[in-house]
N, C-alpha and C positions, 0 to 999 in steps of 0.2 A: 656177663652183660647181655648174654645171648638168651636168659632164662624167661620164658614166655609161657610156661604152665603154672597154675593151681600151688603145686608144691614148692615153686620157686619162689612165691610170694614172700616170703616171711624174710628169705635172706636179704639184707639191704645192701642195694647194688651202690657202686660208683662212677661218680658222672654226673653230669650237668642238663639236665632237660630243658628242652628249646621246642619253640614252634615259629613255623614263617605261613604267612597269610598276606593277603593283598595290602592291609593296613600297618603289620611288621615287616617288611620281605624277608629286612636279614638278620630278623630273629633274636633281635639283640634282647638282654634281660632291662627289663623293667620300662620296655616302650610298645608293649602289647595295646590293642584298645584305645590310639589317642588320637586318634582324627575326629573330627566335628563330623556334626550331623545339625539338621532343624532340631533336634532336642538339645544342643550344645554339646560341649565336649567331653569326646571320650563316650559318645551313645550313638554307634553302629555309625559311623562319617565315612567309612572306607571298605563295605563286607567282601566286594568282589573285583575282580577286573572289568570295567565298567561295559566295554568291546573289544573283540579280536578284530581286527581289518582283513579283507580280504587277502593271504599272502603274507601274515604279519606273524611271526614268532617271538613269544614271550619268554623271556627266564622267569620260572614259577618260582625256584629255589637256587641260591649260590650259597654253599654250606662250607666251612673249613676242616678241617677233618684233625685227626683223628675222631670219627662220629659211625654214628650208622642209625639211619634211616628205621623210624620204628612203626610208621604208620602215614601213609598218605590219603586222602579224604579229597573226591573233586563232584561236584556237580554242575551241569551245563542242559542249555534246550539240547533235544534232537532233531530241533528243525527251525528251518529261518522263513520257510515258504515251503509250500506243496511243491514248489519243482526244486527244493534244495530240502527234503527227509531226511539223509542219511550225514548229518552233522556228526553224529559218533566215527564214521569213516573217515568224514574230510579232517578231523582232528586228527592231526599224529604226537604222540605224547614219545619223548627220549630224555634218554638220562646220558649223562657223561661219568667217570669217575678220574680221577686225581690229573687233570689237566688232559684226556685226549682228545684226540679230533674225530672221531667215529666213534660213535653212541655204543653204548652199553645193551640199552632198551630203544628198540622202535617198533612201532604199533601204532595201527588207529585205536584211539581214546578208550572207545567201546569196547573192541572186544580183548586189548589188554585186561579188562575186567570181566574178560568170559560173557560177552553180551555184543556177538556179533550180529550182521545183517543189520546193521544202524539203528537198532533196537534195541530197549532196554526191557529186563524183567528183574524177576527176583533170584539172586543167588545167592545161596547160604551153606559157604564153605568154610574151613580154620583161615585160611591165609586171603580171599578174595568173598568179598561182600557186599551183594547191591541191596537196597531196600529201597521201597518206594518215597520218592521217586525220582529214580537215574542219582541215588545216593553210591558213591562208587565208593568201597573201602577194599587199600591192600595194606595187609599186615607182613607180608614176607621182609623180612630182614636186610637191611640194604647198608652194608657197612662200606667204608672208603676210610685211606689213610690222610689223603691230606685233599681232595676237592671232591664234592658233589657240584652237580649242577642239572637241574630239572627244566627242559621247555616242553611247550605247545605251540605247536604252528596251525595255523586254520588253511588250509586249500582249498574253501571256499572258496564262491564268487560272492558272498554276501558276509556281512556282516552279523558277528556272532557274539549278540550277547548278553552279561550279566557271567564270567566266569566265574566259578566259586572252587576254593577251595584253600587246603590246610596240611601244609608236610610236618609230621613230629617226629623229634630226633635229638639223641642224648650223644653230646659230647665228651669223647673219653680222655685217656691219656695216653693209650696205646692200643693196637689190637693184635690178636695172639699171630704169629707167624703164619701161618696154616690157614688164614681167613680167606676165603675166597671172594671174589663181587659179584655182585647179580646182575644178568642178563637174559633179556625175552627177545624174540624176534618172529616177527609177523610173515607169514606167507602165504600165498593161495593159488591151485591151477584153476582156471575158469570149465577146465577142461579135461578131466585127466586122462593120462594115454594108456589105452585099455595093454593090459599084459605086463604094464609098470607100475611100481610103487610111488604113490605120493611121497616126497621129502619133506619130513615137517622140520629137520633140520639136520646138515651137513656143514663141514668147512669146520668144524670145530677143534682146534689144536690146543693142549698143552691138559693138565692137571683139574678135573672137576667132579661134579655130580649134578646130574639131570633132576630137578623137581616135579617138572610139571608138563601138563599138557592143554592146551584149549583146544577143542577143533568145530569151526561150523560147517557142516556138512549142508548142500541145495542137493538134494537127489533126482537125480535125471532120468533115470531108469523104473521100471516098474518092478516089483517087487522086492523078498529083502534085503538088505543094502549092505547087511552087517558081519560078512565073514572074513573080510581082511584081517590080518593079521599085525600086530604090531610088532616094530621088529628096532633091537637096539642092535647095531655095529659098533664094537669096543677095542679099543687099543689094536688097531691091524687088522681086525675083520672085514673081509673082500666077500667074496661069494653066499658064504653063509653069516647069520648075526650070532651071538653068545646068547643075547635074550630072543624069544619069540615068543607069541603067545596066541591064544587060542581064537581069535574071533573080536571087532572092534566090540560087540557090546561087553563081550566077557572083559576088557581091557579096562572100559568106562564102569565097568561094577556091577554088568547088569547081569541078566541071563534069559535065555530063551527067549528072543528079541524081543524085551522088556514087555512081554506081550500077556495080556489075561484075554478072557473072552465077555463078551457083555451086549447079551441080546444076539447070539447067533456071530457076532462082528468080532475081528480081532481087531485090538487095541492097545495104544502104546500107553504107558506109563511114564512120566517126567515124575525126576525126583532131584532133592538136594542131601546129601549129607558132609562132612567135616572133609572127605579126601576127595570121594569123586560122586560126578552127579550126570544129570540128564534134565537140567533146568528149562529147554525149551523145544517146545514143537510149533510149527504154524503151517497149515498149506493154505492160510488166507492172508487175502492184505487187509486185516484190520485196520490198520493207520491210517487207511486216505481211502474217500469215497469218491466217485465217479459215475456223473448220470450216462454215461458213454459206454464202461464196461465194468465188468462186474471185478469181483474179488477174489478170485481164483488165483492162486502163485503155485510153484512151484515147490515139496514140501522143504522144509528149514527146519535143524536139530543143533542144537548146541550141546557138547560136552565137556567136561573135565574131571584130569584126573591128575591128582597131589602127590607125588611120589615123597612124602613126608617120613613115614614113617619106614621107606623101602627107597632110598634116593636110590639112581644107578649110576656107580661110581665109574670113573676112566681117570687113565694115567696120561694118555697118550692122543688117540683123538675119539669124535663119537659120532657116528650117523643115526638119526630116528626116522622109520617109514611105513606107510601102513600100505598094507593091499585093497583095491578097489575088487573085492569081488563080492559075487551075491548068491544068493542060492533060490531058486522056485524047484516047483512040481516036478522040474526034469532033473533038476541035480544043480549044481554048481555053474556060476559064469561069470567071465570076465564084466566088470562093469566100466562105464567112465561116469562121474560126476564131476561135481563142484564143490575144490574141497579148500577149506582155510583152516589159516589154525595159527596160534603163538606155542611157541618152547618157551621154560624157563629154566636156568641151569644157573647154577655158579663155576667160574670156574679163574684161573689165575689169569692174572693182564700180562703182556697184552694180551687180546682175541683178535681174531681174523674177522675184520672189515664183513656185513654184513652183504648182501647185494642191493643192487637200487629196489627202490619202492614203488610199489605198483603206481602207476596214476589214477590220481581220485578217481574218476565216474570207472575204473574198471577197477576197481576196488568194490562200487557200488554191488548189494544184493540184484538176481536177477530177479 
């Protein structure tokens, strides 16, 4: 049921294929499509949720399970007003699975989809996929044995709307013993404390494997940015990790701070491919103009990297942390930025209760 490649096409799977959308919610068969419109019925009467309110959280999806989640699709503005841009932050998207009371998944909107900083671009990976424009697709696999349950809450002050979107998902009869659930969870220091590891995630108990990683990095400091180290703690590692690895871009796919030369200047490289990328750079504010000051920011880097093909397995618990350090002309140094990021992992229920969530405007890019 799990078969998502090329090769596994041919074998014919079992199960029941369903989709839930603003005009179906609960996916039933044979009531897809039937709301009026000025064209009459059954011609687009129902394509989105019309507005989020201020403070208003929606159920996008209440699924019965034995099921698993094969594809979710959402589009939304990124902005209600010039002084309300970062709409992909004030959204927070979470998932439940088989009746609990603390989420699975929580995230702002955006950068659940690798497209932090309240901005969207293009990213073109196997499991997370935006295309223009602020088309958000996740393919990762989201199976439950007997409840899903999908909201958005809006933490705006303004009204958000035209929501769009489409969860797809086949109905089984069982799923194998050994199935894990999916779980992401957002975090970020505004700040980080030079000498310490950023946690991009901790608290994690029982039986799993790590997938993925998002991280957006604001760089606060001058020079380059990228010799942290990422480091996985696995079943009882305290002082040192089992995994470590060379260098945040060596982590993210790249090499040699993704850097070529061009005109004298060095220069960074954005790229996308299937597991890991380097989809965005900006040190301007493109999005909003001002006859007052100019467009200068601070620079902004998005990364990710798919541990698809390499999950990192634990039996027992796992810690993921990277080093803020940098290196110039004298050698190596501690750094502090501004650093966010989502985990994704599966691993057995229950899980350990998330921590609270940033508030919105400090959530906001600087």
């Amino acid at each position: 049921m799990f078969y998502g490649s090329l090769s596994g096409l041919p074998l014919l799977k079992k199960g029941k294929s369903r989709s839930i959308n603003w005009e179906n919610r609960t996916g039933e068969k044979g009531k897809g499509g039937m709301a009026a419109s000025d064209l009459g019925p059954s011609r687009k009467g129902s394509p989105c949720i019309p507005g989020l309110e201020p403070g208003e959280t929606v159920t996008l999806a209440e699924i019965d399970g034995p099921s698993v989640i094969q594809h979710i699709w959402i589009t939304v503005t990124d902005r209600t007003s010039d002084r309300n841009r970062y709409i992909l932050r004030d959204l927070v998207l979470r998932m439940y699975w088989d009746g609990e009371e603390s989420p699975s998944v929580e995230s702002p909107l955006g950068d659940f989809f690798c497209c932090g900083f309240g901005v969207s671009y293009p990213v073109n990976s196997m499991p997370i996929a935006v295309n223009p424009t602020r088309g958000f697709n996740s393919y990762f696999p989201m199976p439950f044995r007997k409840k899903a349950k999908i909201t958005i809450e809006n933490q705006c002050d303004e009204t958000v709307n035209a929501f769009f979107y489409q969860v797809d998902y086949c109905l089984l009869d069982e799923l194998p013993e050994d199935t894990g659930y999916f779980h992401a969870s957002w975090r970020r220091a505004r700040l980080t404390e030079k000498g310490k590891d950023y946690v991009i995630l901790d608290g994690v108990k029982g039986r799993g494997q790590y997938v993925g990683t998002y991280m957006a990095l604001t760089t606060l400091e001058r020079y380059w940015y990228g010799e942290g180290e990422v480091k996985f703690y696995i079943d009882g590692d305290e002082e040192y990790p089992t995994i470590c690895g060379t260098g945040t871009e060596d982590y993210f796919g790249g090499a040699w701070s993704f850097a070529t030369q061009e005109n004298g200047r060095t220069v960074e490289n954005t790229y996308c491919t299937p597991f890991l990328g380097y989809p965005y750079y900006s040190h301007h504010d493109t999005f909003l103009h001002n006859d007052y000051h100019n467009d200068d920011q601070m620079p902004q880097r998005s990364f990710y990297r798919w541990h698809i093909m390499d999950p990192v397995l634990f039996e027992e618990d796992l810690k993921v942390t990277v080093q803020q350090i940098g290196v110039y002309h004298g050698g190596l140094f501690e750094r502090q930025d501004d650093v966010a990021s989502v985990a994704y992992w599966y691993q057995a229920e229950p899980h350990q209760p998330f921590g609270k969530l940033m508030e919105r405007k400090e959530r906001w890019p600087r």
